[in-house]
ZATOR-394607 format. One line per field, with one value per residue (C-alpha): residue number from 1; residue in one letter; x, y, z. Coordinates in steps of 0.05 Angstrom, whole numbers, plus 5000, padded with zeros to 4 digits. Layout:
<rs>
seq	(NUM,...)
type	(A,...)
x	(X,...)
y	(Y,...)
z	(Z,...)
</rs>
This chain:
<rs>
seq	(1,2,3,4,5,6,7,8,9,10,11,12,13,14,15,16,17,18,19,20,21,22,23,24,25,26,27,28,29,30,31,32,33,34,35,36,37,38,39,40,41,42,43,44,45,46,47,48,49,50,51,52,53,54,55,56,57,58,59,60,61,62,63,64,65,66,67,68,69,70,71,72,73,74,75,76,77,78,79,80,81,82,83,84,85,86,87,88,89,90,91,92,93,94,95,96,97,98,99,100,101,102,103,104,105,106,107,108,109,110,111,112,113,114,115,116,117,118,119,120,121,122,123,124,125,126,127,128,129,130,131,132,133,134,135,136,137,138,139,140,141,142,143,144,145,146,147,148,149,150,151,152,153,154,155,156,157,158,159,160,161,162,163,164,165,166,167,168,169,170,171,172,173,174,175,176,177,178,179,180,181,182,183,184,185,186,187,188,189,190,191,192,193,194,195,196,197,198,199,200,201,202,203,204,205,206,207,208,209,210,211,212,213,214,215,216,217,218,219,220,221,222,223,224,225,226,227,228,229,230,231,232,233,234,235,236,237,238,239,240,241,242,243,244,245,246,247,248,249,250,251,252,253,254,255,256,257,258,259,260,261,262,263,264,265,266,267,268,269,270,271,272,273,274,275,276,277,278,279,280,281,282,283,284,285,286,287,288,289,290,291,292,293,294,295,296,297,298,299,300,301,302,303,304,305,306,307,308,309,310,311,312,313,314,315,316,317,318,319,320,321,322,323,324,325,326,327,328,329,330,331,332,333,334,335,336,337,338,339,340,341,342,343,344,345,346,347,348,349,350,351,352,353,354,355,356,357,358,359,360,361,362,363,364,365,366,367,368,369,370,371,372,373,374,375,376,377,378,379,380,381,382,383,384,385,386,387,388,389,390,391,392,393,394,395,396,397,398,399,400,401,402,403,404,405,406,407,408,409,410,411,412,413,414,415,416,417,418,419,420,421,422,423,424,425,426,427,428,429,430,431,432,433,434,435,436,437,438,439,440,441,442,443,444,445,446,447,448,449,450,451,452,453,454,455,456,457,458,459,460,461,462,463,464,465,466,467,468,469,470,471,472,473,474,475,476,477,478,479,480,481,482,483,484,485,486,487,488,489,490,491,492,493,494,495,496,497,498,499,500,501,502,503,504,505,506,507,508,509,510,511,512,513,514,515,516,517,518,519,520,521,522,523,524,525,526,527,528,529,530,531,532,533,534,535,536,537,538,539,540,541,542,543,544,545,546,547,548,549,550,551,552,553,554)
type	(X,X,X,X,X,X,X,X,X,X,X,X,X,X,X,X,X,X,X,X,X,X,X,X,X,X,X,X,X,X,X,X,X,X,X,X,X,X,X,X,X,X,X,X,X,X,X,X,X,X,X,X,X,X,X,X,X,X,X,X,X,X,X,X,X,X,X,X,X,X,X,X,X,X,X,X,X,X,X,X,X,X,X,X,X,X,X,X,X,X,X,X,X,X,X,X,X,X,X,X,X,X,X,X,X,X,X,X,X,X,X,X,X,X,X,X,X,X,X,X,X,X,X,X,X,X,X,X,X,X,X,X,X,X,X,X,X,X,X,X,X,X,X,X,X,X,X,X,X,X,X,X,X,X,X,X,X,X,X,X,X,X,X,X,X,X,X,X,X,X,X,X,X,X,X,X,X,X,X,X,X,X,X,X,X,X,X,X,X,X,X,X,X,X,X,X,X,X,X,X,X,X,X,X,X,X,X,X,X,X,X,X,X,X,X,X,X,X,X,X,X,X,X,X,X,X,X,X,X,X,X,X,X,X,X,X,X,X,X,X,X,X,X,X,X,X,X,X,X,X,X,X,X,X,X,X,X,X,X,X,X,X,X,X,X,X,X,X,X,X,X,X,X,X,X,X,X,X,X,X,X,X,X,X,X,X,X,X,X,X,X,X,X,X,X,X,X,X,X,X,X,X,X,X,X,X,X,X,X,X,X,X,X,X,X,X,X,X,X,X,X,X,X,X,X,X,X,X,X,X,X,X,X,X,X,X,X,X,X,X,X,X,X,X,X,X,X,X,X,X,X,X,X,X,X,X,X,X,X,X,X,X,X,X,X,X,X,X,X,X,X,X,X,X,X,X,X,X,X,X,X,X,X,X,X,X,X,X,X,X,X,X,X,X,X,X,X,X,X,X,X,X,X,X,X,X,X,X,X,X,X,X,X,X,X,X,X,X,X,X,X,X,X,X,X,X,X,X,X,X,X,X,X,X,X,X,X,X,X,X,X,X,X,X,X,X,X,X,X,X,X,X,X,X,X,X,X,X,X,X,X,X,X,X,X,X,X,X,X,X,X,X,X,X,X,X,X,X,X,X,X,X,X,X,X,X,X,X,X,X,X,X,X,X,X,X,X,X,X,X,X,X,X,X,X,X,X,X,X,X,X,X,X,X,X,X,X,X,X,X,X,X,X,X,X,X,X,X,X,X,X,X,X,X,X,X,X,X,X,X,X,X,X,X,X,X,X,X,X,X,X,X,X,X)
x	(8952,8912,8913,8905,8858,8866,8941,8930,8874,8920,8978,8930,8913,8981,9005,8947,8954,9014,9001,8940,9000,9034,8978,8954,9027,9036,8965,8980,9040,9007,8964,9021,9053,8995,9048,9087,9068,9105,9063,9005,9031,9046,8978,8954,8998,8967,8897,8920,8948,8890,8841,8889,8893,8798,8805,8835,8792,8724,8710,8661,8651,8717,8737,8685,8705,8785,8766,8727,8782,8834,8796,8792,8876,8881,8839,8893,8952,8945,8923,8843,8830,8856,8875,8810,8803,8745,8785,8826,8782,8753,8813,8827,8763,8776,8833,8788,8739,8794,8811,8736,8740,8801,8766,8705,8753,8787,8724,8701,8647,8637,8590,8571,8558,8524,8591,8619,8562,8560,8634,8619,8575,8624,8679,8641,8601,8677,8701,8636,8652,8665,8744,8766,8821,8884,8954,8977,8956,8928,8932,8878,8821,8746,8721,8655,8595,8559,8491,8464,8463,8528,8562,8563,8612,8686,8666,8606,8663,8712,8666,8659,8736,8759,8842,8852,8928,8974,8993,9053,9123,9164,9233,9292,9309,9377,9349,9304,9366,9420,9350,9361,9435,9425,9371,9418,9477,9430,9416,9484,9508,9448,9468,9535,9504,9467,9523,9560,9502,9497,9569,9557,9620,9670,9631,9683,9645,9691,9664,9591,9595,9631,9577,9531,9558,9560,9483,9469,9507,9471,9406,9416,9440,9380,9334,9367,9361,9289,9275,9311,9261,9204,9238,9201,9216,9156,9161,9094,9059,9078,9059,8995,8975,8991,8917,8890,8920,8892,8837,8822,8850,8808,8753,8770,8786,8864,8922,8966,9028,9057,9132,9165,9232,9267,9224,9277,9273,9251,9201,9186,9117,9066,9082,9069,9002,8988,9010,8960,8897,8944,8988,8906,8877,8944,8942,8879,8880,8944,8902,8843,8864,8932,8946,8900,8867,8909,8883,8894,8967,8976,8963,9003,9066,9065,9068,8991,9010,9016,9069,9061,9116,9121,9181,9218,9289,9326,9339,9360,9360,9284,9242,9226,9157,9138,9085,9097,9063,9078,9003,8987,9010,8968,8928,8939,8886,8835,8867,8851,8788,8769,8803,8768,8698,8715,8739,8812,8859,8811,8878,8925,8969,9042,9029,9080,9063,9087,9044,8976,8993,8992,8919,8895,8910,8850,8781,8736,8785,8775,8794,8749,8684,8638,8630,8647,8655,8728,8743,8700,8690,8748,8772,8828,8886,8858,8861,8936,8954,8926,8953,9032,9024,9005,9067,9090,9120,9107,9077,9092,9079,9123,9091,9105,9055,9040,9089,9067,9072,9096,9071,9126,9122,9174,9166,9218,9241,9206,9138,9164,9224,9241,9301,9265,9278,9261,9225,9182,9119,9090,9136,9121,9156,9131,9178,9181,9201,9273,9270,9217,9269,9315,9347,9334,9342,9321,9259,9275,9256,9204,9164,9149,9093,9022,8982,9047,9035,9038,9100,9161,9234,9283,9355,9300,9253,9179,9170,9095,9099,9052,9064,9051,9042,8978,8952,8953,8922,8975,9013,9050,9087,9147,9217,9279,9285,9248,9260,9240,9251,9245,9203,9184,9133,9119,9136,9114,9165,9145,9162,9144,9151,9180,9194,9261,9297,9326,9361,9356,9332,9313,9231,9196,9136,9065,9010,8948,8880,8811,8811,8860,8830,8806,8876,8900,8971,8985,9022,9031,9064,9129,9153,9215,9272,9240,9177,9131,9091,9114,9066,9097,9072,9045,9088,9045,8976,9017,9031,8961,8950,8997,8973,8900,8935,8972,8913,8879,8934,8929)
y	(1748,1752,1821,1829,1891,1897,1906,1957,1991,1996,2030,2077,2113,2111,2146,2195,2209,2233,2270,2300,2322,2354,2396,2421,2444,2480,2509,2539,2569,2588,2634,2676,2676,2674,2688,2622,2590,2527,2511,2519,2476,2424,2430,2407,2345,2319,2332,2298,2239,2221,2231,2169,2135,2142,2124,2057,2033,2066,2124,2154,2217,2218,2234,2282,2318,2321,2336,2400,2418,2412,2454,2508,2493,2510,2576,2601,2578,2606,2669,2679,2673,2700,2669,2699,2679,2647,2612,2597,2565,2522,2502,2474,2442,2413,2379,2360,2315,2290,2257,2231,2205,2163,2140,2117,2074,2049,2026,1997,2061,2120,2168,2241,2269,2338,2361,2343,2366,2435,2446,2418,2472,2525,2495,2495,2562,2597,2562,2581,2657,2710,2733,2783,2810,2839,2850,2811,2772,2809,2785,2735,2777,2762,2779,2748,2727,2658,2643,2630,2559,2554,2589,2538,2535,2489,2466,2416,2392,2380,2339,2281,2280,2219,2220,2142,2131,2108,2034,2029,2052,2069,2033,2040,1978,1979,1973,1907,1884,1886,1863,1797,1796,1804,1742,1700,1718,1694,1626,1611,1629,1588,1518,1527,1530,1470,1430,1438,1411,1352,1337,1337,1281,1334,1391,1457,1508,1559,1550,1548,1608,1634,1611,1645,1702,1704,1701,1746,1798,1798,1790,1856,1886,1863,1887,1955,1961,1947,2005,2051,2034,2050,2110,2173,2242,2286,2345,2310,2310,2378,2412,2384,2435,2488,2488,2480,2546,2577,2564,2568,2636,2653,2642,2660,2737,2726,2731,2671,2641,2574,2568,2496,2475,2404,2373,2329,2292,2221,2183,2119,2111,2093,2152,2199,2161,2176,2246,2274,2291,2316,2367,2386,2397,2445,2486,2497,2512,2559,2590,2605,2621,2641,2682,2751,2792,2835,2900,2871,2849,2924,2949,2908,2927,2861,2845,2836,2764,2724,2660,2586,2550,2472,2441,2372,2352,2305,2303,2252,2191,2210,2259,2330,2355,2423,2469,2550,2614,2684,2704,2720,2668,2627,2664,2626,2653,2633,2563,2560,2579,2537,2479,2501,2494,2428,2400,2403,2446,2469,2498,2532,2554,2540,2511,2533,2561,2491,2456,2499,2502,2422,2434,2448,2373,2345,2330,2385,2443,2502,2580,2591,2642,2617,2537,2545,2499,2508,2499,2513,2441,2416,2357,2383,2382,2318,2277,2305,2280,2212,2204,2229,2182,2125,2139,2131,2199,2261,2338,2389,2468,2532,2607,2670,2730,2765,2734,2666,2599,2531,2454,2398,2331,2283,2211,2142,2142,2086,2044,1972,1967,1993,1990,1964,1938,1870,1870,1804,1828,1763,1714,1743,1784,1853,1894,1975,2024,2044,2116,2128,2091,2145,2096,2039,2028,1978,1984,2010,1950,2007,1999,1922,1929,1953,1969,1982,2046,2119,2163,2145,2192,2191,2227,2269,2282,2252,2202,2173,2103,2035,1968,1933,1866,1895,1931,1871,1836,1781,1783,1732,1713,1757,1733,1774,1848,1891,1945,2007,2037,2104,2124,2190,2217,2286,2324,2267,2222,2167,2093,2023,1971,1906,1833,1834,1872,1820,1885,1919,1884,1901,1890,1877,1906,1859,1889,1868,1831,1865,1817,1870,1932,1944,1936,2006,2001,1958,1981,1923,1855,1824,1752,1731,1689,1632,1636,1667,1733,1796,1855,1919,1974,2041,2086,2146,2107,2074,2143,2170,2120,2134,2200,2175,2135,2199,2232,2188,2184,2250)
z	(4561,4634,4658,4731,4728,4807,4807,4749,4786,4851,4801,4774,4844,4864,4801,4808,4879,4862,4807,4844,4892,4846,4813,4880,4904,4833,4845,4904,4875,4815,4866,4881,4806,4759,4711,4713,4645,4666,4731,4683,4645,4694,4717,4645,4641,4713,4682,4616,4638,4692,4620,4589,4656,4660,4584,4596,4649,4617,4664,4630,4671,4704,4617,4612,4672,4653,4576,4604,4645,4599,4548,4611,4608,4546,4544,4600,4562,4507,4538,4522,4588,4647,4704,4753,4816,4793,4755,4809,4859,4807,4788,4861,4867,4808,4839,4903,4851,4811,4882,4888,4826,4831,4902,4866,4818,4865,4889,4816,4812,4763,4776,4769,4839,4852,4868,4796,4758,4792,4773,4702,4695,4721,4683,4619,4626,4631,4572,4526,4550,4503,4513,4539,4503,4547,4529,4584,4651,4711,4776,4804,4802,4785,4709,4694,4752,4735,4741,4813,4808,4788,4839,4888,4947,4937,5011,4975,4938,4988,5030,4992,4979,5024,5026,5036,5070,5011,5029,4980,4976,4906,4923,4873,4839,4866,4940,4917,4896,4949,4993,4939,4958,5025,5030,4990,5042,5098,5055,5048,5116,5146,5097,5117,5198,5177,5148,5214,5252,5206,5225,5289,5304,5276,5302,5321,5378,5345,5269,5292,5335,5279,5227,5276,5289,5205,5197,5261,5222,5159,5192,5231,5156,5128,5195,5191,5107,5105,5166,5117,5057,5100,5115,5075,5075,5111,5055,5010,5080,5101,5030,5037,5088,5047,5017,5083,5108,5049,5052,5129,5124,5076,5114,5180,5136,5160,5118,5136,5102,5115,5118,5112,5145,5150,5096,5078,5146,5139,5180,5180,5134,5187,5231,5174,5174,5243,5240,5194,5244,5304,5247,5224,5296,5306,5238,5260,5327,5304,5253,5291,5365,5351,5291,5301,5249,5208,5247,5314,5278,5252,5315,5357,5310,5270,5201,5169,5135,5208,5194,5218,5211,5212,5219,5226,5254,5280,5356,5409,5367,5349,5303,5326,5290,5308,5291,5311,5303,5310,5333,5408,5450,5501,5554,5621,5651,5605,5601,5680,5674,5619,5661,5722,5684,5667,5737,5734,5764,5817,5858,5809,5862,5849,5777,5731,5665,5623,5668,5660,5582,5586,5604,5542,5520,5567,5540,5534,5546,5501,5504,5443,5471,5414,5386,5304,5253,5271,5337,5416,5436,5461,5427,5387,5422,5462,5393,5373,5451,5438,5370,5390,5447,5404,5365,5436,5429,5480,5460,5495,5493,5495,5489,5492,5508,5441,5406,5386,5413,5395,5395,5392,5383,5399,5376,5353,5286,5275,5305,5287,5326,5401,5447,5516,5585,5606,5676,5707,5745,5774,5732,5667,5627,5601,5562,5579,5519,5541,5522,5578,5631,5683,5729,5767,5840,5898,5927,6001,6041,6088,6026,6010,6055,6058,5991,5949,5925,5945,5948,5967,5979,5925,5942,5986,5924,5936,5872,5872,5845,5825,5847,5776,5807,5843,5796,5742,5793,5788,5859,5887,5940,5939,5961,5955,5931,5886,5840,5828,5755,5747,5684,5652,5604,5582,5646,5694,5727,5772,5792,5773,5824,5788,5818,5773,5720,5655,5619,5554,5490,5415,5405,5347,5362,5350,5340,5399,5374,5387,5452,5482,5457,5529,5550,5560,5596,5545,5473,5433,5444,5431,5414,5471,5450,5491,5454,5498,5488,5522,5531,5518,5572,5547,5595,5588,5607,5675,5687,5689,5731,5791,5784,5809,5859,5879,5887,5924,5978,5983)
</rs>
């Protein structure tokens, strides 16, 4: 029998991904219960089973490593070792080149890094120690210091850890089968639309439209099923910063808890994808400009352990993702300072304090007095505004002044199908996401002249707006009216000039080739019931760009 040692390879870092997942999050609890025989014991099956899975594809060090650690296991099950926090930490960078390991076979390699070797060592020289006999556990403190060479940092682990984005799903039989039903429905609904069209001399309007209306039905059934299997919950994403606050904490010399709420909200897969670097950039930013040191904590009347808080829910027809702290707050002064250096906000007069914390989203923008290997140069926050908008979702920022502050992100359920407006800028059709639309009104007829953008009144509110037709550079001659449509993002609202509105319409959304990658106003593509291609325009990037026209009116 053939054996298709890809497909088996591909199961194997699923399965230990997850396990890998598992043994971290029991870990981390582990930290705070050393006691817990069972999470100890769940650690030991995840280590076990990757040791079978290496055995059957011949890992020869990815064994040896597992085999050590399980005899390390054992020692602290069975009591003649305590649970250090020596022990600890090698324990968790265990986990970190169990990961590298299971990248390297995915890649067809086995090899023993410096990394592994140097944990080996500490792994094995902890095993080989004499005892220490106790009558029971203490908490995690340190028992026995290693030779110098050994006592290498976790960090040298960690960096050659590369988390590859899981590509699969786990769907539950039953699902795969009423997705079976439902394509068999559409087969027989579409020979029975057929069989009406063969006949076309005894043809009945009513029993086609009826036949139609039959397969349109289970077609939007079988649309709306297979968004819910993509649909995952964000608790395995969330948990995964729990080490991450750990061990930033621990080296910043702050004593930091995360709390979890809304796990169970679901997402659909390749948002939780995109939302790993922008959740990062904000732990970190939380954990290194906003919580303070447990003096300055003590001494403001806080609690020493400082709390961030992530949290999901549903809002709106869309996902809420939040991250909060209960640390300092923002400083608007140094935000305006820090945007001042940089060139923006020269004239903070009037500016209201949602729109100086928006600041700290632009390039280069930092509060931080020193550059560390944490934060100081600005990009942070700049990445997590480019990523949320690429889920064409909005952040925004709430604080309050020695209290703590907060990041939300808003964004679609899901990235593969949008409710939009239909509008023709120089006959053709682009398609604009219909949760960034307000209203839509006629152009006042003052306004069809001249370079077709600036600032127009609206109900005696100025509204600066872009002619799209000009700026695409595809202009015709105009005849008849033109709208205006009224869209927002973030905090900005502004106007679109359009040649014609078609109405609202469900998008698949197509992804744009390399050739477009210069294409900025532009989010993806779409395929029209006529069978042309519809661009679909990034609302946010437009946006920016009536801003520049804005300014340079003024």
């Amino acid at each position: 029998m053939d054996i298709d040692n890809e497909l088996l390879l591909k199961s194997f870092v699923a399965e230990t991904e997850e396990g890998l997942a598992q043994m971290e999050q029991a870990l981390l609890e582990l930290e705070s219960n050393p006691d817990d025989e069972e999470l100890v014991n769940t650690v030991f099956r995840v280590v076990h089973s990757f040791k079978g899975n290496a055995a059957i594809f011949e890992l020869k060090y990815a064994q040896e490593f597992a085999h050590a650690l399980e005899d390390l296991l054992e020692k602290v099950r069975t009591h003649e070792l305590s649970l250090s926090q020596e022990i600890f930490d090698a324990l968790l960078a265990s986990q970190d080149v169990l990961r590298d390991l299971t990248v390297q076979a995915a890649a067809g390699k086995d090899t023993a890094t410096p990394q592994l070797k140097k944990l080996l060592q500490r792994i094995r020289a902890r095993v080989t120690a004499k005892p220490i006999k106790r009558k029971k556990r203490q908490l995690l403190e340190p028992e026995i210091v290693l030779p110098e060479a050994a006592l290498e940092t976790d960090e040298d682990v960690k960096s050659t850890v590369t988390r590859t984005s899981a590509r699969t799903l786990r769907v539950d039989v039953e699902k795969l089968d009423r997705l079976l039903d439902l394509t068999g429905e559409i087969a027989i609904a579409r020979g029975r639309t057929t069989r009406l069209l063969e006949n076309r001399d005894q043809l009945s309007i009513e029993e086609l439209a009826e036949a139609h209306s039959t397969e349109a039905a289970l077609q939007a059934e079988l649309q709306e099923f297979v968004m819910k299997i993509r649909m995952v919950p964000v608790g395995p994403l969330f948990r995964q910063y729990q080490r991450s606050v750990r061990d930033i904490s621990k080296e910043l010399q702050k004593t930091v808890v995360l709390k979890i709420e809304g796990d169970d909200v679901e997402v659909d897969t390749s948002v939780v994808e995109h939302l790993r670097d922008p959740l990062m950039h904000m732990i970190r930013n939380a954990l290194d400009h906003g919580i303070e040191s447990p003096e300055q904590r003590s001494l403001a009347g806080k609690a020493a352990v400082g709390t961030i808080t992530l949290r999901a829910s549903h809002q709106s027809g869309g996902i809420t993702v939040e991250v909060e702290d209960d640390g300092a707050g923002l400083n608007r002064t140094r935000i305006l300072e820090a945007a001042k250096k940089r060139g923006i906000a020269s004239d903070a007069t009037g500016m209201s304090d949602q729109e100086v914390y928006q600041l700290v989203f632009e390039s280069g923008v930092s509060t931080a007095g020193q550059v560390s290997n944490l934060s100081g140069r600005g990009v942070g926050m700049d990445v997590v505004r480019r990523n949320v908008q690429a889920l064409r979702g909005s952040v925004s920022i709430t604080s309050r002044p020695g209290l703590g502050s907060a990041v939300r992100l808003r964004f679609p359920l899901t990235l593969a199908i949008i409710e939009g407006f239909g509008v023709d800028v120089g006959g053709n059709t682009y398609v604009i996401p219909l949760d960034h639309v307000v209203e839509c009104v006629d152009l006042p007829s003052n306004e069809r002249s001249g370079d077709g953008d600036g600032v127009i009144s609206l109900r005696g509110q100025p509204l600066p707006y872009l002619d799209l037709a000009r700026h695409f550079g595809v202009e015709e001659e105009r005849r008849g009216r033109q709208s205006l449509m009224v869209v927002r993002s973030e905090s900005h609202l502004a106007g679109l000039v359009v040649d014609a509105l078609h109405g609202e319409t469900q998008t698949v959304i197509k992804p744009l080739g390399k050739f477009f990658e210069g294409l900025r106003w532009a989010a993806g593509s779409s395929i029209l019931g006529n069978g042309r291609v519809a661009l679909i325009l990034d609302v946010a990037a437009l946006l920016r760009e009536v801003c520049k026209e804005e300014v340079a009116v003024g």
